[in-house]
N, C-alpha and C positions, 0 to 999 in steps of 0.2 A: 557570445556572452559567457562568462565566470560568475560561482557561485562565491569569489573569492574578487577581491578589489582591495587596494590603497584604503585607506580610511581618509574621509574629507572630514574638513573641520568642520567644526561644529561652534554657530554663535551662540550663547543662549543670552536671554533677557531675565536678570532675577531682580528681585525687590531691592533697593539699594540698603537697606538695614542688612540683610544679609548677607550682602556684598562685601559690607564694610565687617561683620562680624566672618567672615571668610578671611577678610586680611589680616584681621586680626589672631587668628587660628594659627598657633603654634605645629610643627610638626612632630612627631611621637617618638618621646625619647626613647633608648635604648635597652631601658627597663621595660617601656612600654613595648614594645619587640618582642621580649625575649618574653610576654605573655603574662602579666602583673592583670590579676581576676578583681571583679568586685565583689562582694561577700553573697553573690545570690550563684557567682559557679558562672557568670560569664564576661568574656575576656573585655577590656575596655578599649579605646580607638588605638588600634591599632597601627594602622594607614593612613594614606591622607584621604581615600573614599571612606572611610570609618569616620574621618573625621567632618568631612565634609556631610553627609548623613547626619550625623549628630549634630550639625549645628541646623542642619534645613528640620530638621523633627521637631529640633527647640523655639526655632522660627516659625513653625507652623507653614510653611513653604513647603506641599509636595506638587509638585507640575511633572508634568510630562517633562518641560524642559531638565527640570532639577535632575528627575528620574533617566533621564539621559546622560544626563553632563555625570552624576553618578556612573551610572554602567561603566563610561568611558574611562573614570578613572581605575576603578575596580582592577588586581592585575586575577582575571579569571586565569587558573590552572587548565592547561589541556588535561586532557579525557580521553582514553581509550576503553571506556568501563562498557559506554553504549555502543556496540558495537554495530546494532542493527539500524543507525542513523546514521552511520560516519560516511559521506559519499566516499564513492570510488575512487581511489589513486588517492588518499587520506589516508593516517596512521592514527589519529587523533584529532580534538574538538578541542574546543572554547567551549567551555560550559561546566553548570555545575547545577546541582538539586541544596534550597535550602531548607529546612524541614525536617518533614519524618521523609525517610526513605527507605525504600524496600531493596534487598538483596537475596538472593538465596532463601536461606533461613532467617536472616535477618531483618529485625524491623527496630529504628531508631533514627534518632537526629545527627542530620551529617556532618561531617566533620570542618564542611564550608559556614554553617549556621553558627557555629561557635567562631569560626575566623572571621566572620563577615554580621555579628550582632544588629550592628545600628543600617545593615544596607536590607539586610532582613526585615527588620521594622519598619523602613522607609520603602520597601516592596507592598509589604502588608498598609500601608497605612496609605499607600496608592491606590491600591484596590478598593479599600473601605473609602473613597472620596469620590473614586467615578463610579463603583459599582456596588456600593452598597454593601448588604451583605449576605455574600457570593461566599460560599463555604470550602475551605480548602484546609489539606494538612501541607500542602509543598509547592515548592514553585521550583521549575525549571528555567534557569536561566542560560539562554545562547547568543552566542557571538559570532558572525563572522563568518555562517557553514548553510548548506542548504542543504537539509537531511531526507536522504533519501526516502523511499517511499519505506510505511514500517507501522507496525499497531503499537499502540501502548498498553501491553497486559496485564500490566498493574495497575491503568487507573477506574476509578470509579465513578461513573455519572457523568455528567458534563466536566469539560476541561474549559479553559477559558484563555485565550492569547490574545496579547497585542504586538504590535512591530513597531520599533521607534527607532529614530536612525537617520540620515541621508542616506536613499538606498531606492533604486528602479526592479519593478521585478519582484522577484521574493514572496509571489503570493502564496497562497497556501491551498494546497489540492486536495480533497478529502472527500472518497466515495460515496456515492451517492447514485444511486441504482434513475435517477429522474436526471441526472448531469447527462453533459454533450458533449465532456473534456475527459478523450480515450488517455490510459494508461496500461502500459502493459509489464509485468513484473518479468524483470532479468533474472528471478531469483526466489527460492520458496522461502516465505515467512514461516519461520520456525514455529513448530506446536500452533498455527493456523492452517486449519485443512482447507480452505477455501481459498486462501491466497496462495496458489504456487505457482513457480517458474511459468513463463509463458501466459499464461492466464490473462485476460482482457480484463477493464473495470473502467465502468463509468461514473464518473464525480465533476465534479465544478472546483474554478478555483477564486478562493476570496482573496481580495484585496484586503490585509489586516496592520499594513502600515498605518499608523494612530488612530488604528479600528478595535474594537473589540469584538470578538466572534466569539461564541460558545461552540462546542463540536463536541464530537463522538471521540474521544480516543483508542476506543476499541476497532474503530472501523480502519481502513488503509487511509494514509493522510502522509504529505511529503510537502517539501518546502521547492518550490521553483525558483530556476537561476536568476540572478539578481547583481545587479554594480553597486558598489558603496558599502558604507559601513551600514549592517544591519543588526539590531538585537531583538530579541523577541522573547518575553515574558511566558509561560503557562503557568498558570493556576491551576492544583488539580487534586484530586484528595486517594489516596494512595487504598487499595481495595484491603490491606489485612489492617487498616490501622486499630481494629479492635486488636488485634496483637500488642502493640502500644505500652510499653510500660508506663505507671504514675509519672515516672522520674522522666520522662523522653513528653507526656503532657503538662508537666509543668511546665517544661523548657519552651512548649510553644506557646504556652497561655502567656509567659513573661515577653515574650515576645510580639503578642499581640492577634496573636492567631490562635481563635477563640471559636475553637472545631465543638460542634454538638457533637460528642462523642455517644450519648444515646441517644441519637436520633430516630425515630422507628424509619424513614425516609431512604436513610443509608444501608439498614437491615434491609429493606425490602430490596434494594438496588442490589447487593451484598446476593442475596437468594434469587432475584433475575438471574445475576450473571452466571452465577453458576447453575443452573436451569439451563441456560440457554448454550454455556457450552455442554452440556450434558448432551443433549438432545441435537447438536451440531455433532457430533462424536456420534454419536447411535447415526446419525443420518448420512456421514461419509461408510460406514460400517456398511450400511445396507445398499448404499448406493455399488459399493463394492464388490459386494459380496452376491447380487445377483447380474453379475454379470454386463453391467451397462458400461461396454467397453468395445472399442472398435479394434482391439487387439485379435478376437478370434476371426475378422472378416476381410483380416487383410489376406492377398494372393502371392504366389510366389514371383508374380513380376511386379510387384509396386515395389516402389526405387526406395531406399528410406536412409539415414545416417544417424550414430547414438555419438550422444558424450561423450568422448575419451577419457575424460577422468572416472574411473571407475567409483559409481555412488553406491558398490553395496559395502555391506560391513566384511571388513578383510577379514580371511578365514573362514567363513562360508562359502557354501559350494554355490550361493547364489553369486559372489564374489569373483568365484574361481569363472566357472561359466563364461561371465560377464567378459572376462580379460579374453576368452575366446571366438566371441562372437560379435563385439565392438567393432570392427574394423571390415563388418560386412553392408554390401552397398544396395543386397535385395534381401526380401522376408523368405527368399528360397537358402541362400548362401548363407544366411544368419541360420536358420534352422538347420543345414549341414552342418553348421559351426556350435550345433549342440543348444540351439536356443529353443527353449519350451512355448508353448501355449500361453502358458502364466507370465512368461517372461515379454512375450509381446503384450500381452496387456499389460502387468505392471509398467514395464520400461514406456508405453508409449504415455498410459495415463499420467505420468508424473514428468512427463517429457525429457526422457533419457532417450527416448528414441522421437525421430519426427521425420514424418514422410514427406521425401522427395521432389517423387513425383507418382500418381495414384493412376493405376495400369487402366485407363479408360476404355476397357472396353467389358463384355458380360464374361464371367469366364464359363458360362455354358448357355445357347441358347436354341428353341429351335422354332420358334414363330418369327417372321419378320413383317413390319409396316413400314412402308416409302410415306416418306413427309415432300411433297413437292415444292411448298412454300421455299419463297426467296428471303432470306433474313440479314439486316445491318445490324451489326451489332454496335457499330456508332450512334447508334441513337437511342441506344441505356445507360445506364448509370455508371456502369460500369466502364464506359467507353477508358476514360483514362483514370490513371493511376499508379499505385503500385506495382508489381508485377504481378505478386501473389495477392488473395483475401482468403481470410480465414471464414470458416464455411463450419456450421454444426451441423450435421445429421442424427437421426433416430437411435442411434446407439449408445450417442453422447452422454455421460453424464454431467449433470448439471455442471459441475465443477471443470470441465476436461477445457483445454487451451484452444480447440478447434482445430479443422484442418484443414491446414495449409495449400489452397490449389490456385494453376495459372489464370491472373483476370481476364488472359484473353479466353479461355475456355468457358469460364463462367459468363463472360459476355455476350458468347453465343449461345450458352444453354439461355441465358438473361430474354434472349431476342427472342424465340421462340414460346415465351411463356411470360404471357402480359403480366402476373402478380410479381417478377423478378424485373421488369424492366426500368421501375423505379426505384428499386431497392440500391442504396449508399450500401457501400463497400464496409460497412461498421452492421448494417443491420442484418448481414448474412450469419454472422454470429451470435446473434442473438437467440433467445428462448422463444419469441414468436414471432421469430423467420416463419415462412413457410417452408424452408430447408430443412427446419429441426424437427416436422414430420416424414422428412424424407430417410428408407433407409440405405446403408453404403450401399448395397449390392444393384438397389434402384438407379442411384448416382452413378453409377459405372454407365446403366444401359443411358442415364439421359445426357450425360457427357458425350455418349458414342453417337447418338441421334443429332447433338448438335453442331458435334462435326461435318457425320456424314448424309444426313440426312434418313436415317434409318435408326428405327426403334428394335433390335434384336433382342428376346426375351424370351424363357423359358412359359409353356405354355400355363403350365399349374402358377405362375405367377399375376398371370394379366389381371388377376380382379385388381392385384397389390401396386401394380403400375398405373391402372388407368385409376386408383385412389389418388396414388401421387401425381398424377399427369391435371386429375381436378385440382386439385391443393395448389397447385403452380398457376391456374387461369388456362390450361392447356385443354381447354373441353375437349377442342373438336377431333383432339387427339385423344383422349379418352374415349371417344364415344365409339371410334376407328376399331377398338378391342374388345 
């Protein structure tokens, strides 16, 4: 399936007085074009969507249907402005913001609000009939695209979408730490430390074809593939609009969008957000900085592969390094190749580097235990699947993408150890796995035992394995040490 289709026609059903005052609707003369204003400073019908707007507002006629057969006539300009929505193998969108809009530095009414007056008001005056009054400075109008996964860090408080359209698909995905519906990012969301490359994230996805949903816009949220023609509304109120000139709130108040600009509601929302990335910033910092990172506990025969596009900033010596040690295939040859300490952990935490395959065995030990037990490892959860599952251990930070190991290996450590036997291939990554009190150097000896049948471990360790050997359901091998 395409996030892209033909567009199907579309019947609509309207009042026949408006029908007839549609036929009646002259199309915009040439003066009208070239942009002849009314004396309040905004342009008059323009188009034949301006005109058609104009006549359903004076009708009192807003529908869903109207509000479609509008969109459809609209000619929306593409977009290459949003860059963090436009899916892959895309150069530009269908869409536009009408409203306040934020940019850089900039905060004011876009330049599509002033081309599009009476489809504006016919947006606004859609919303104030099915939803009341649901507070916004802008609406986000799209066409046509299923926008990849991506936050919205400009908006403030709830966002509000509908989907209208002939159109299959197309629901809406939007994280949610209780959802069932896995996601995983191709790609780090910019000035979000939590969403990066790699990374897992659980969400659900709504059906919001002629639904209205409220959501998070700050959290991660993308649009699913879809046939047909699809548009889809947001409602949503832009976080500096205290910035806002007089002259950029009248232009919305004439328009019908009648924002509480001092609302104590939106101050306090205004002071959450920033609170909360504050204290997101201080809590990557420290996750960092003390060291919760599986980069110093790798061995020089775990298998690994980086990026080839060099992600440091050119001209640094972390830059230079990088172009030396890129094209090495173990943490032994990347370290001949001039790579640091810091350098496996940064590169792996941010997923410049990703392991291979993870050297299973202790790299020093000198106790050993025989496990006699016979074990199927078809009759865990793990039996089929994937190849690999992604796996946290004890060193992880919260935020880190997991690692990567064989399911058939994990399906024998699985078999051995009753609390991993039921465990889905999604819960091994999780924060309370039983895995994520396991630490790497543990994982090495319980990989090796489920191979070969043998626990090999360093003696000054045993209290630290037969903790993890409980944790797992593995008593009776715990109690063995």
């Amino acid at each position: 399936s395409g996030s892209l289709c033909a567009g199907l026609h579309i019947s609509l059903v309207l009042p026949l007085g408006m029908v007839k005052a549609l036929g009646r609707a002259k199309g915009p003369s040439k003066r009208a074009i070239a942009g002849c204003k009314t004396n309040r400073g905004v342009p008059k019908c323009q188009t034949a969507v301006e005109a058609f707007c104009h006549t359903a507002l004076r009708a009192g006629t807003v529908t869903r249907a109207v509000v479609t057969r509008a969109l459809s006539l609209a000619e929306i300009p593409l977009s290459r402005s949003r860059r963090n929505v436009i899916p892959a193998g895309m150069e530009a969108v269908q869409g536009m913001v009408l409203g306040l809009y934020v940019y850089a530095d900039k905060v004011g009414i876009s330049a599509n609000t002033r081309r599009f007056p009476y489809l504006t008001r016919l947006l606004q005056s859609f919303l104030l009939s099915e939803r009341g009054d649901f507070q916004f400075t802008s609406i986000q109008v799209n066409i046509n695209y299923a926008a990849r996964l991506h936050v919205d860090r400009n908006n403030l408080g709830a966002s509000l979408i509908i989907g209208l359209g002939g159109y299959t698909g197309g629901s809406l995905w939007i994280h949610d730490p209780a959802g069932k519906t896995l996601r995983t990012l191709g790609e780090d969301i910019r000035q979000e430390g939590f969403y990066r490359k790699g990374t897992t994230w659980s969400g659900r996805c709504v059906n919001v074809r002629n639904k209205w949903l409220e959501f998070d816009g700050n959290r991660l949220h993308g649009t699913e593939p879809f046939l047909g023609t699809r548009y889809s509304l947001v409602y949503y109120t832009c976080d500096r609009f205290k910035e806002s000139s007089p002259a950029a709130r009248r232009v919305l108040e004439q328009l019908g969008i009648r924002f509480r600009w001092g609302c104590a509601k939106y101050q306090k929302l205004r002071l959450a957000k920033r609170e909360e990335r504050h204290r997101t910033r201080k809590r990557l910092h420290e996750e960092h900085s003390i060291g919760r990172s599986i980069g110093p506990h790798l061995v020089d025969q775990d298998q690994i592969v980086y990026e080839q596009q060099n992600p440091k900033r050119p001209g640094s010596m972390a830059h230079v390094l990088y172009e030396r040690y890129k094209h090495a295939s173990t943490v032994a040859e990347a370290r001949s190749l001039g790579c640091r300490s810091i350098d496996l952990c940064y590169d792996h935490d941010w997923g410049y580097l990703r392991i291979l395959k993870l050297h299973g065995e202790p790299s020093r030990w000198d106790m050993e235990v025989k496990d006699a037990d016979k074990i199927d490892p078809a009759t865990t959860k793990l039996a089929r699947g994937k190849a690999f599952v992604k796996v946290r251990v004890k060193e992880m930070a919260s935020l880190h993408a997991g690692l990567e190991l064989p399911r058939k290996a994990l399906a024998r450590l699985a078999a051995r150890c009753p609390k991993l036997r039921r465990l889905s291939a999604e819960r091994w990554l999780r924060a309370d796995s039983p895995m994520a009190a396991v630490p790497l150097e543990v994982l090495r000896v319980l990989l090796y035992w489920a191979s070969t049948g043998k626990l090999h471990f360093e003696r000054a360790h045993a209290d630290l394995l037969a903790s993890s050997l409980e944790t797992l359901g593995a008593v009776r091998m715990a109690q063995r040490l």
